[in-house]
N, C-alpha and C positions, 0 to 999 in steps of 0.2 A: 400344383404349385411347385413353383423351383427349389431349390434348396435356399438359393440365397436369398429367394425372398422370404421364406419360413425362418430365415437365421436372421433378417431385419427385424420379423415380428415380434421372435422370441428376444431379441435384446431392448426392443421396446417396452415388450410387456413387462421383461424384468427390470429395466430402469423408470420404471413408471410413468413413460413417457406417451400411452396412449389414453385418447380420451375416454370418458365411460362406456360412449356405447362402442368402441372398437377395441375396449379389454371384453366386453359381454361376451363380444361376435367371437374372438379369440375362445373364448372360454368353455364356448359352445364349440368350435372346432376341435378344441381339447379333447371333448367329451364323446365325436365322431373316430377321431383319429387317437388312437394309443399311443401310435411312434411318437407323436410329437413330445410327447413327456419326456419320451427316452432321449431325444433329441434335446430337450432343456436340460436334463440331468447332463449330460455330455457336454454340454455348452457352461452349465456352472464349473465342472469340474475342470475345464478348459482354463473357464478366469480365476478361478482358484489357485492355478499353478502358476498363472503370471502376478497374483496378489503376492503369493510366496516367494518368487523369482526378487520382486519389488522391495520385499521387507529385507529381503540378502542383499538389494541394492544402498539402503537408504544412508545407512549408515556413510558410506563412499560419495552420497550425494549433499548430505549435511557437510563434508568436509569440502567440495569444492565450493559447496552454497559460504561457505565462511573464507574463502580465499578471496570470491568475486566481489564478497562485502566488505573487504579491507580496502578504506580511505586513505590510497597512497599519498593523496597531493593533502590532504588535512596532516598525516604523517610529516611528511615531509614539510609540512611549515610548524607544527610543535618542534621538530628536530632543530629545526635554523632559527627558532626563537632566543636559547641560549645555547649555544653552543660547546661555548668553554665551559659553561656548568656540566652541560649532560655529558662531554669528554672524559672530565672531573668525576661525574659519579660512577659513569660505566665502567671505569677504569678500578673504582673503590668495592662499588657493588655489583660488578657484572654476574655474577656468578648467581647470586640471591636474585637476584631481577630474571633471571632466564629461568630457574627452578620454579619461582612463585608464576612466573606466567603461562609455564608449561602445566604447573600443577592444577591452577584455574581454568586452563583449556582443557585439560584433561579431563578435568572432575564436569565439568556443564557437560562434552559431549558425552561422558559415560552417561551421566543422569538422563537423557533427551535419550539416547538407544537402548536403557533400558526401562522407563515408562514411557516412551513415544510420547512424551509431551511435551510435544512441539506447538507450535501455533496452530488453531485450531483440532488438535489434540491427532492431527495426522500427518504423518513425515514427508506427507504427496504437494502438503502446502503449508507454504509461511505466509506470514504478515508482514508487509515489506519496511520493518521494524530493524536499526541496526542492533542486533544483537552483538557484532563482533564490539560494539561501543561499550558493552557492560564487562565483556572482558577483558578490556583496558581500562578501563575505569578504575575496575577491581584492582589490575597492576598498580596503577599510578599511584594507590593509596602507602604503596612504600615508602615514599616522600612527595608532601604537600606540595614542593617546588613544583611538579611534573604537571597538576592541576593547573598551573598557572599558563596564559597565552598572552602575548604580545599586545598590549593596549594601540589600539587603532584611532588615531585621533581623527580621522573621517565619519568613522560611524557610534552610534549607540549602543548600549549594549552589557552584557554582564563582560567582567573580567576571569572567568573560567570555561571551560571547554565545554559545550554542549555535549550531553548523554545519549541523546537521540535526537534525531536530526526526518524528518518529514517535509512534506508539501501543502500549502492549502491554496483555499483561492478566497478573493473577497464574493457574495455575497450582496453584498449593499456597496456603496461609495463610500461611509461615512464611518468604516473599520471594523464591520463584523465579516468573519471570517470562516470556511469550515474547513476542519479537517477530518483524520482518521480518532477513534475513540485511541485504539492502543495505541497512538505516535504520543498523545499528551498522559497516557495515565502513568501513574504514579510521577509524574513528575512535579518541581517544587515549584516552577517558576519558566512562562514558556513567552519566548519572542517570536519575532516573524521578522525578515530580511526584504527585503523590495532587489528589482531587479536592479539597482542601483547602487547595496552594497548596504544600502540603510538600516540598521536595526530599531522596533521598535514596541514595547512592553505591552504585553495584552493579559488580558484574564477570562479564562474559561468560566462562558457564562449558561453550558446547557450541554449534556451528554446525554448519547441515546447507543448505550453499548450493544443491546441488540442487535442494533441495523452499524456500528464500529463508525461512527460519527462526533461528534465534537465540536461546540462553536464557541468560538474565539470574538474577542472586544478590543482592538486597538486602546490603549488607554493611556499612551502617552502625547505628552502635548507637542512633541515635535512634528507628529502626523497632520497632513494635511489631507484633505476628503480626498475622494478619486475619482471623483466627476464620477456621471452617469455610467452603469456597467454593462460593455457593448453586447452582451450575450444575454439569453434570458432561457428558462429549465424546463427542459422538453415533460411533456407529463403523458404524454402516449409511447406505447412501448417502442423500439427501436426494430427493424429486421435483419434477420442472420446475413451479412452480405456487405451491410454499410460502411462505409470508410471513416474510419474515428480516430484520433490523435488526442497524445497530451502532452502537458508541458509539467515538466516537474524539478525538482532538484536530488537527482542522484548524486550528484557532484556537487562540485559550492557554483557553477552557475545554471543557469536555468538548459534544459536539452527539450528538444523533442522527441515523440514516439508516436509513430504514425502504425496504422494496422485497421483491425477489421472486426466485427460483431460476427462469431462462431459459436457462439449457445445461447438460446433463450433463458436457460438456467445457470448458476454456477458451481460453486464445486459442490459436489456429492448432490447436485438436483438442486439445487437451494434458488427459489424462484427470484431473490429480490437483485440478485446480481446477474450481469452480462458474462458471458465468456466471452476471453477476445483472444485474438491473436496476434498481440503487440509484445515490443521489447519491454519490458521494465526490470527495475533493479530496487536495491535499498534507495530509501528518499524518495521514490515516488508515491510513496504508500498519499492518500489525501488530496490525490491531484484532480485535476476536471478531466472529463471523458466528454470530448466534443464529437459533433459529427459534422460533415462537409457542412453545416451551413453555418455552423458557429453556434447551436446550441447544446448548452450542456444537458447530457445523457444518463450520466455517471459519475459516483466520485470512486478511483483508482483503491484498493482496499487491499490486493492480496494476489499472490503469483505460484503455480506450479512448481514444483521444485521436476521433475521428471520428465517432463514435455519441455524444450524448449520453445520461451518463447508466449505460453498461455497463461494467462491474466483472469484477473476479474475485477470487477468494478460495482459498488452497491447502487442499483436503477435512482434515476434522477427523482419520481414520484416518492418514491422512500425520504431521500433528501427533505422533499415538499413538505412532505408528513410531519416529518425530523422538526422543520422551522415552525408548523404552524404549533407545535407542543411546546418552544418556548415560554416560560411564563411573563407574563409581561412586565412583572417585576424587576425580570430578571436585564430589562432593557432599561439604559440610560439615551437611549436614541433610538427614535424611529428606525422599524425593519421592514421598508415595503421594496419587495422585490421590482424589479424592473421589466417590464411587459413589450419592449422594443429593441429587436435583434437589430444592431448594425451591421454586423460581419456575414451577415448570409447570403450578398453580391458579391463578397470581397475572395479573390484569390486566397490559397492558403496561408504565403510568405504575408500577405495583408494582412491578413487573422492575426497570423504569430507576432504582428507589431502589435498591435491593438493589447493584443489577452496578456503580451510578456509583464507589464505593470498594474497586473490585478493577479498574479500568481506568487505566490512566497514561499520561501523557504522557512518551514516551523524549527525553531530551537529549543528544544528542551532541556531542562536546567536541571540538577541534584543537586542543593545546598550541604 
């Protein structure tokens, strides 16, 4: 046997990647062959020094991970809401304002590189949750004023700054919604935007934080149903190779991100999510994970901080599981999924007309 294919076996056998009877056969080679132990011991010791390499990195990768997550153009429209005020205060309190927000950036990342408690409780991966949004937040509380955003008389909506900012998608036509469990927790009070700009008031009517899921109930009456939903939820698993794209709100309008199915597991082995190898950023956390034919796959959950580029998404069967556990109490309207794909003749740029007015942008509130 070659070397590199004993160095395939051995990184199978330690990522638990082989099935039973070809850990056995493994095991029984083991037991012919000596080297090979000494060979695994060499090979741990190998990933060991890039696990260590890694933890001297993380720290350096949390800080660009919160540079990519700053909302310039959100930014830049608190700034040009009043202007002559915030001239007025920076000019009174510039001093206090740069200390308090340096001391609040300081103190989170010292806390996060010294218990590694980060999302998921490891520095390799976040939840694509804005975190840089609690550490303004925290600032703003200087004065109430900064809280405050320009009332939009086009759309619906609270009059304060959303705290975390997600994706979901409909669901049914008639306002039930899912997203990510960590995009809505702890929040007071959580909306959803239409590709249109529309905001409009929902309430969380079922969480399933194991599988980081959350569904949502339009319940305002300015909503109008959304006709039949053109996609419908793959329940067979997908294969390493396939072309998947989502649509999400990283930004205040809706983007795409196209890419590919590169792990049957997700991080650390975790069977119920996809690896992929798509763009994503803050806000797409809760998105749909399509595949070329227009059925959902996936809903978008969590991203690599060290690889650019790797993704994950929790499988659409989970999803399945996730709605059939609703208690039916818990519904003021009918929830029967939709059984007729339209989009699976359709071009891509077709798809992306269709899906863009059943995908939302989640607002989450702190009263």
């Amino acid at each position: 046997m070659r070397d590199n294919q004993l160095l395939e076996m051995i990184e199978r056998y330690l990522g638990g990647e082989m099935t039973l009877q070809e850990r056995e056969e493994f095991e029984a080679l083991r037991k012919k062959d000596a080297s090979i132990d000494v060979k695994m011991a060499e090979h741990k010791d190998f990933t060991s020094l890039i696990k260590q390499y890694n933890e001297r990195k993380k720290l350096e990768t949390r800080l660009n991970a919160i540079h990519q997550e700053i909302d310039v153009h959100t930014l830049k429209e608190d700034l040009m809401a009043h202007p002559s005020w915030i001239v007025q205060m920076w000019r009174n309190h510039h001093s206090k304002i740069s200390v308090a927000a340096s001391v609040a950036i300081l103190a989170i990342l010292l806390t996060l590189f010294i218990t590694g408690d980060l999302s998921n409780k490891d520095p390799r991966y976040i939840q694509l949750k804005r975190e840089v949004d609690k550490i303004k937040g925290r600032t703003e509380q200087l004065n109430t004023k900064t809280d405050k955003i320009i009332k939009d008389g086009k759309a619906n909506g609270p009059t304060i700054n959303a705290k975390f900012k997600g994706t979901g998608f409909a669901i049914t036509g008639n306002g039930y919604i899912v997203t990510n469990f960590h995009v809505v927790n702890g929040g007071d009070s959580v909306y959803v935007q239409n590709d249109a700009g529309e905001s409009f008031h929902t309430k969380v009517i079922y969480t399933d934080p194991n599988n980081d899921l959350a569904f949502l109930q339009i319940t305002d009456p300015n909503f109008k149903n959304l006709g039949p939903i053109p996609y419908t939820f793959k329940k067979s698993k997908s294969d390493l190779g396939e072309d998947v794209y989502t649509l999400g709100y990283p930004a205040n309008d809706v983007k795409l991100s196209p890419g590919a199915v590169t792990g049957a597991t997700g991080f650390k082995g975790d069977s119920t999510e996809y690896e992929l190898y798509i763009p994503i950023n803050p806000g797409n956390s809760g998105g749909p994970l399509l595949d070329s034919k227009g059925n959902i796959i996936g809903v978008i959950n969590g991203k690599q901080t060290e690889t650019t580029g790797v993704g994950f998404a929790k499988k659409s069967n989970y999803l399945l599981k996730a709605i059939e556990s609703i208690p039916g109490d818990s519904l003021s309207k009918a929830l029967s999924l939709n059984t007729k794909n339209t989009m699976a003749n359709l071009s891509r740029t077709q798809q992306i007309k269709k899906l863009r007015n059943y995908v939302f942008m989640v607002k989450v509130y702190n009263q």
